[in-house]
C-alpha positions in Angstrom: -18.8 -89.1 17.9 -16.2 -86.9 16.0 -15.6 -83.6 16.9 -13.8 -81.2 14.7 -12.0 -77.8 15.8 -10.5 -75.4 13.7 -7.3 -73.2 13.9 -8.6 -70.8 16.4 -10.7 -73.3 18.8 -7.0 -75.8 18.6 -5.1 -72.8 19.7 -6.9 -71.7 22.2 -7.5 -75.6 23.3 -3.4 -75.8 23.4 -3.3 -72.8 25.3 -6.1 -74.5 27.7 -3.4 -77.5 28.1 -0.5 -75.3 28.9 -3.0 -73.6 31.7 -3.6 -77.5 33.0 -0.3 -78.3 32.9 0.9 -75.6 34.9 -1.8 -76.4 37.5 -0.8 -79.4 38.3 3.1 -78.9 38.0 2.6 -76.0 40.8 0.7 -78.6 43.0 2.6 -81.8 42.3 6.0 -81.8 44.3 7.5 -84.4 42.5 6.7 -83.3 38.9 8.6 -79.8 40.3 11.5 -81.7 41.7 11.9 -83.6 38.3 11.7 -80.8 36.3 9.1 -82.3 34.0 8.3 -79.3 31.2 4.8 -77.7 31.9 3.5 -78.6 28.0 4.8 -82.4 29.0 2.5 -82.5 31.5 -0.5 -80.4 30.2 -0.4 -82.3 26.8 0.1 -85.9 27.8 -3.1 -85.7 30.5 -4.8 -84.5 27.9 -3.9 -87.0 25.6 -4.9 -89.5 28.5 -8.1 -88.5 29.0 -8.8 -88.5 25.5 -7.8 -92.0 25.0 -10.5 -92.5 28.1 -12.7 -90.6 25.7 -11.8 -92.6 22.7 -12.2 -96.2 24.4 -15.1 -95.6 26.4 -17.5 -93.9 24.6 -15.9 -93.7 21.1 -15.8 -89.9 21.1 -12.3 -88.7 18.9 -11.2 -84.9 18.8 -9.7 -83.9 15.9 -7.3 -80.5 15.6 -6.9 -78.3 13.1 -2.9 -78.2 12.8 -2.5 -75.3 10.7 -0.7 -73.2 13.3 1.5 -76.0 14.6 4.6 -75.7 12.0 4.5 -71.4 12.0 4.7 -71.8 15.8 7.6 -74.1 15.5 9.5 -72.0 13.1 9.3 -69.1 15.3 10.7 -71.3 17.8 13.8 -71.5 15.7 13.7 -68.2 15.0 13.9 -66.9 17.8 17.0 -69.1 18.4 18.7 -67.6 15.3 17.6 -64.0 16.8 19.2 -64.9 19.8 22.6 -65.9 18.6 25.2 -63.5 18.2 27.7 -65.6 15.8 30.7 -63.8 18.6 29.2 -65.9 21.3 29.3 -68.8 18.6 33.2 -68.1 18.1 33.5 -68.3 22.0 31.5 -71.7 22.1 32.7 -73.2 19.1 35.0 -75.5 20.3 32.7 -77.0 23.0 30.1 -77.4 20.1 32.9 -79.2 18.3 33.1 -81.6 21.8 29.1 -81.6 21.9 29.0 -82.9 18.1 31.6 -86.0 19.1 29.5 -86.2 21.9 26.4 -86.8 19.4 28.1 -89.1 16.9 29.4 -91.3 19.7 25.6 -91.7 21.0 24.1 -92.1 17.9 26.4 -95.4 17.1 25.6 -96.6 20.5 21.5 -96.0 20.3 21.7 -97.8 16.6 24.3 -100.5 18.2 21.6 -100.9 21.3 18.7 -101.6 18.2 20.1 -103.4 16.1 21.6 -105.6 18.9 18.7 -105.9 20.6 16.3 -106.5 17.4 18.4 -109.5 16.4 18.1 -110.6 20.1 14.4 -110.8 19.8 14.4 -112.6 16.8 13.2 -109.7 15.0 14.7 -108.3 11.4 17.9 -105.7 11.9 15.5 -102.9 10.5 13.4 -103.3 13.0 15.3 -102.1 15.4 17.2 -99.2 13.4 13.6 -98.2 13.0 13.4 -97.9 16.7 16.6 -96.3 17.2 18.1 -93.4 15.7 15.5 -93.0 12.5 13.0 -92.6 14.9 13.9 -91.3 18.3 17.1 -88.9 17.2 15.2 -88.1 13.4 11.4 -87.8 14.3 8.3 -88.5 12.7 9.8 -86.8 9.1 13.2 -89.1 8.9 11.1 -92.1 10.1 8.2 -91.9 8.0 10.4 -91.8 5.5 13.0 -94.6 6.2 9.8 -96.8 6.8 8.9 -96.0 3.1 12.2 -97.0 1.8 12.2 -100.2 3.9 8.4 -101.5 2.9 9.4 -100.3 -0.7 12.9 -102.5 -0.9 13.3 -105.3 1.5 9.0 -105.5 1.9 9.3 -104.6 5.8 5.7 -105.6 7.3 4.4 -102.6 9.3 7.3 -100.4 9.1 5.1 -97.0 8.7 3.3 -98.2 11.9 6.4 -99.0 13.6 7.9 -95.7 13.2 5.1 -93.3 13.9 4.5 -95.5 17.0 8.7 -94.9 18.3 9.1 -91.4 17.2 5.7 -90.6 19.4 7.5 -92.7 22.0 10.5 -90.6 21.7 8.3 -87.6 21.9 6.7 -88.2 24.9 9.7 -89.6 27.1 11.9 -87.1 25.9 10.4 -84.9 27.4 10.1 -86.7 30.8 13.4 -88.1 30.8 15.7 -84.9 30.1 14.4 -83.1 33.7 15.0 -86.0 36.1 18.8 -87.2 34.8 20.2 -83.7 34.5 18.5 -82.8 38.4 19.6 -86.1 40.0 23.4 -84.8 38.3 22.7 -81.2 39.6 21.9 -82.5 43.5 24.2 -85.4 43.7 27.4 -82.9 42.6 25.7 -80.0 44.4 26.0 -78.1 40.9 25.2 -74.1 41.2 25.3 -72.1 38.0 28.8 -70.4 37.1 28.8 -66.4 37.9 28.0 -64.1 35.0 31.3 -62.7 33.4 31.5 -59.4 33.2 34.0 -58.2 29.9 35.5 -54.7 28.9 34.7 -53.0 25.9 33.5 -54.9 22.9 34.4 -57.9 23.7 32.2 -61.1 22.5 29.7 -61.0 25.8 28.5 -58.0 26.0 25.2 -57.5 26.3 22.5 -54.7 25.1 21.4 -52.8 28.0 18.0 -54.3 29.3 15.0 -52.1 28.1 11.4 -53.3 29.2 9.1 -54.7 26.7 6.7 -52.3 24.7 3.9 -52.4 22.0 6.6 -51.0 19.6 9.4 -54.0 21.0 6.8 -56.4 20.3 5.5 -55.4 16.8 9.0 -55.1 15.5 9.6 -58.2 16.9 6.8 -60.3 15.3 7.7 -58.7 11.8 11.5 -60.2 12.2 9.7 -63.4 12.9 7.3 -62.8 10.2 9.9 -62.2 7.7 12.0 -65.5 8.8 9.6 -67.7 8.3 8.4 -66.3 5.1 12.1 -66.3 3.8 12.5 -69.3 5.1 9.8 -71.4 3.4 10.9 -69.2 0.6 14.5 -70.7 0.2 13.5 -74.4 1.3 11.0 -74.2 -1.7 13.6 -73.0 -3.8 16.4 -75.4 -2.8 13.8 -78.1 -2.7 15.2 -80.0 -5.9 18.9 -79.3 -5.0 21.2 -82.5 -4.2 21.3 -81.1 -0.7 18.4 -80.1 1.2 17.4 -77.8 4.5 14.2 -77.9 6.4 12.5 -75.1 6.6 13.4 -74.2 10.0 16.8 -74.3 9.3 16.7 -71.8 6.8 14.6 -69.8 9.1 16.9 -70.0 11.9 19.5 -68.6 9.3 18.1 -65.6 8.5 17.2 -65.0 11.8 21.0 -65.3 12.7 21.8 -62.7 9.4 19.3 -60.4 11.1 21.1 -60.6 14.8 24.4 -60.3 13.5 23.7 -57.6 11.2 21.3 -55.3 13.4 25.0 -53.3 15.2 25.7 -52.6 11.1 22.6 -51.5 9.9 20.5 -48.1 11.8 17.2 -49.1 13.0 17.4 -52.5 12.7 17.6 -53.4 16.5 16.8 -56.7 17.7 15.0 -56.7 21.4 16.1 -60.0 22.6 14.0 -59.7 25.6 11.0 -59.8 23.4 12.2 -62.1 21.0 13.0 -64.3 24.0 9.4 -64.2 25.3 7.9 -65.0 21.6 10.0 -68.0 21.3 8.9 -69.8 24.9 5.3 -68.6 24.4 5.5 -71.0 20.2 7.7 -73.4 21.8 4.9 -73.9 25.0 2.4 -74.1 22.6 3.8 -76.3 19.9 4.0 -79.0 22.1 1.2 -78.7 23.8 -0.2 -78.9 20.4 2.4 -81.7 19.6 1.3 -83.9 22.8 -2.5 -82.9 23.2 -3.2 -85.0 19.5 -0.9 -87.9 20.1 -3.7 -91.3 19.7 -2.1 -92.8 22.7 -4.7 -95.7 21.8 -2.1 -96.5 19.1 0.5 -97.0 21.4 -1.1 -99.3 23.2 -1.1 -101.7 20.7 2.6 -102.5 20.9 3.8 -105.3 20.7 5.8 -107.1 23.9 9.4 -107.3 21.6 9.0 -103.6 20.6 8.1 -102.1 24.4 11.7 -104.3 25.1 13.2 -102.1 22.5 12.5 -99.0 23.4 12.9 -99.7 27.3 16.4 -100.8 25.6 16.5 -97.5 24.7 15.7 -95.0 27.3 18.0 -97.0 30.0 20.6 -96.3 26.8 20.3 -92.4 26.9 19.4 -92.4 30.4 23.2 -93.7 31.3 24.8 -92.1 28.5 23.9 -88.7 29.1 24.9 -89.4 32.8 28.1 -91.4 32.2 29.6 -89.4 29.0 27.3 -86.2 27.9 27.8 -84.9 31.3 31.4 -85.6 31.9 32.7 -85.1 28.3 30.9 -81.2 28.5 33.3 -80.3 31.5 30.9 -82.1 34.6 29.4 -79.1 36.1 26.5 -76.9 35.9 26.4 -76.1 32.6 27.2 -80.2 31.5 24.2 -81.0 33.2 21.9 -78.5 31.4 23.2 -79.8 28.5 22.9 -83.6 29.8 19.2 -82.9 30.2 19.1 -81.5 26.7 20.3 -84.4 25.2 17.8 -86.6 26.5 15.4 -84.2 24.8 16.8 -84.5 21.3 18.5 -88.1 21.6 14.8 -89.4 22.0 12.1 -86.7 21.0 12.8 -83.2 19.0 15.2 -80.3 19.3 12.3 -78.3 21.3 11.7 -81.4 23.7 15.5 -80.6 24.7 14.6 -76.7 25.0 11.5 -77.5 27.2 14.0 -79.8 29.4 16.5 -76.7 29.9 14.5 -74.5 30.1 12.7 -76.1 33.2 15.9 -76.9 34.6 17.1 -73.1 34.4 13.5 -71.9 35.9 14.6 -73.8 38.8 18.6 -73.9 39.2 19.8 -71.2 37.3 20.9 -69.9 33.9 22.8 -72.0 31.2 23.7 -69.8 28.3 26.8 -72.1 27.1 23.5 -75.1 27.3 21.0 -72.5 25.3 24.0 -72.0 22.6 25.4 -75.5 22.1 21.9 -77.8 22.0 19.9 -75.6 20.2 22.8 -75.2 17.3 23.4 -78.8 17.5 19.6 -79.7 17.3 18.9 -76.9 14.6 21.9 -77.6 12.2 23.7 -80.8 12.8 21.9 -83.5 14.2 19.9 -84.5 11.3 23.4 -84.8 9.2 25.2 -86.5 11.3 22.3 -89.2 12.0 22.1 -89.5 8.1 25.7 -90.5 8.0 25.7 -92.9 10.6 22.2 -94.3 9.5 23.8 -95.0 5.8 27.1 -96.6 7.5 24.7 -99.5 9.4 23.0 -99.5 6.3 26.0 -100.2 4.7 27.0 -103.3 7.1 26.2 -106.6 4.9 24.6 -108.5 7.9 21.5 -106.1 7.7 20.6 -107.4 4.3 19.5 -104.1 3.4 
């Protein structure tokens, strides 16, 4: 049997899975004390009892994705609403650090595949595919490495391969982030640094608080509106350029033109209380959409040499975000926010590491230096600098690429 849902009966299905995940999160103690994301948890029992479904009496439910990217760009979005490019001044140099951080890992998780590829007997591609094409790029950059690999060196399976990691990624991301960065927080007895308070204009300064209307609302879902329309815009119009931007990034762009121009311009206000609630409600809900259609079936079909490459893997972020991340970003609070964000991104997707924080945060405390570094890092610079490093191991002779 084949069931079909459309737009509507998908979102309100995703909204279902939030509602389940959140359930049993509130009556599990050791999903709370791991701070595994609510979506996580709604969308991967979800996904489990649909593989039951699948197996045992051949019965498939398939989703109508078309509200699955808008909700992610709002996600952006609403980061580029929320980031007031003074803050950015104030946390560029630790964004600087963060980056290092990045590029140091993402030669390590490619080191860790390759090594462990050609320790298996298996081709040198096979395990870039299963390291930083997949599990720091996603589905997009593997999908299409695997294309370039069948297409030149005839790589057997390499589409398969990478759908099958970067769902891996996806999945573990989001469980790993929560228990690392909360094992850091109770072993150093970590407690969240007091608010600073500044005089005048100076770069932390916030709006005062004002509650959330109908009018705070509309005006914020027309910003939205207009970033992802201007977005998709530009990333259509730059599409043939030499260098190319998702279409999030653009959208996180203009939303960051909008927030840093609201002070300049009368009427143009940006209510970050109600952009704030806009972008956890898409972010929720994209992954529960994300998770609730992954064909866990699929995974399941692994092969033995691959599950030893991605266990390679998740012990490899696991201790790097302990040992480095969380040192190298300064070893408190804040470090371990971010340690759990890495997780997120270093094996999943940049709102994996959001979900991970922002679990963390619900729990321990607020993280605003964690909620401006791994969301610009994720957003803007991740995907470059895993190009780079992607083409320099390309580059090595021994790969026979």
């Amino acid at each position: 049997m084949h069931l079909e849902l459309d737009p509507v009966e998908t979102f309100a299905a995703a909204i279902a899975v939030l509602g389940l995940g959140a359930l049993v999160v509130g009556r599990v103690a050791a999903l709370r004390d791991n701070n595994i994301p609510v979506p996580v948890v709604g969308g991967i029992l979800f996904a489990l009892a649909a593989t039951v479904s699948y197996l045992a009496f051949d019965v498939q439910v398939a989703f109508d994705m078309a509200l699955k990217e808008p909700l992610m760009l709002a996600f952006f979005t609403s980061i580029g609403l929320g980031a007031d490019l003074r803050l950015l001044a104030r946390g560029g140099p630790q964004l600087l650090v963060f980056a290092a951080v990045c590029v140091a890992y993402l030669i390590l998780q490619d080191g860790l595949g390759v090594a462990a590829a050609v320790g298996l007997d298996l081709h040198p591609l096979v395990g870039l595919l299963s390291a930083s094409i997949t599990l720091s790029g996603g589905h997009g950059t593997g999908a299409a490495y695997a294309e370039r690999f069948s297409a030149d060196t005839n790589l057997a399976g390499a589409m398969e391969l990478a759908l099958a990691c970067a769902t891996f990624g996806l999945v573990i991301g989001g469980l790993l982030g929560g228990p690392v960065a909360g094992r850091l927080i109770r072993r150093h007895g970590l407690e969240p640094e007091p608010a600073r308070e500044t005089v005048g204009d100076g770069p932390a300064r916030e709006e005062p608080a004002r509650p959330i209307t109908s009018d705070t609302l509309l005006g914020a879902v027309f910003q939205i509106l207009v970033c992802l329309v201007g977005g998709r815009v530009l990333a259509a119009a730059t599409a043939d350029f030499a260098f190319t931007l998702p279409s999030f990034v653009w959208c996180l762009f203009i939303g960051v033109v909008i927030r840093n121009a609201a002070p300049l311009v009368p009427g143009l206000g940006v209510h970050r209380a109600t952009v704030d609630a806009l972008g956890t409600v898409s972010l929720s809900v994209f992954l529960a959409m994300a998770l609730m259609s992954l064909h866990l079936w699929e995974l399941a079909g692994l092969a033995g040499p691959l599950v030893v490459l991605l266990a390679v893997q998740t012990l490899g972020m696991a201790a790097f975000a302990t040992f480095v991340t969380f040192r190298v970003m300064g070893g408190r609070y804040d470090g371990a926010v971010i340690a759990g964000g890495h997780c997120g991104f270093g094996m999943g997707a940049t709102p994996t590491a959001v979900a991970n924080m922002e679990a963390l945060v619900e729990r321990y405390g607020p993280s605003p230096q964690a909620f401006l570094v791994v969301p610009l890092m994720g957003a803007f610079f991740i995907d470059l600098l895993n190009a780079l490093v992607i083409q320099g191991y390309l580059a090595m002779p021994f790969l026979g690429y």
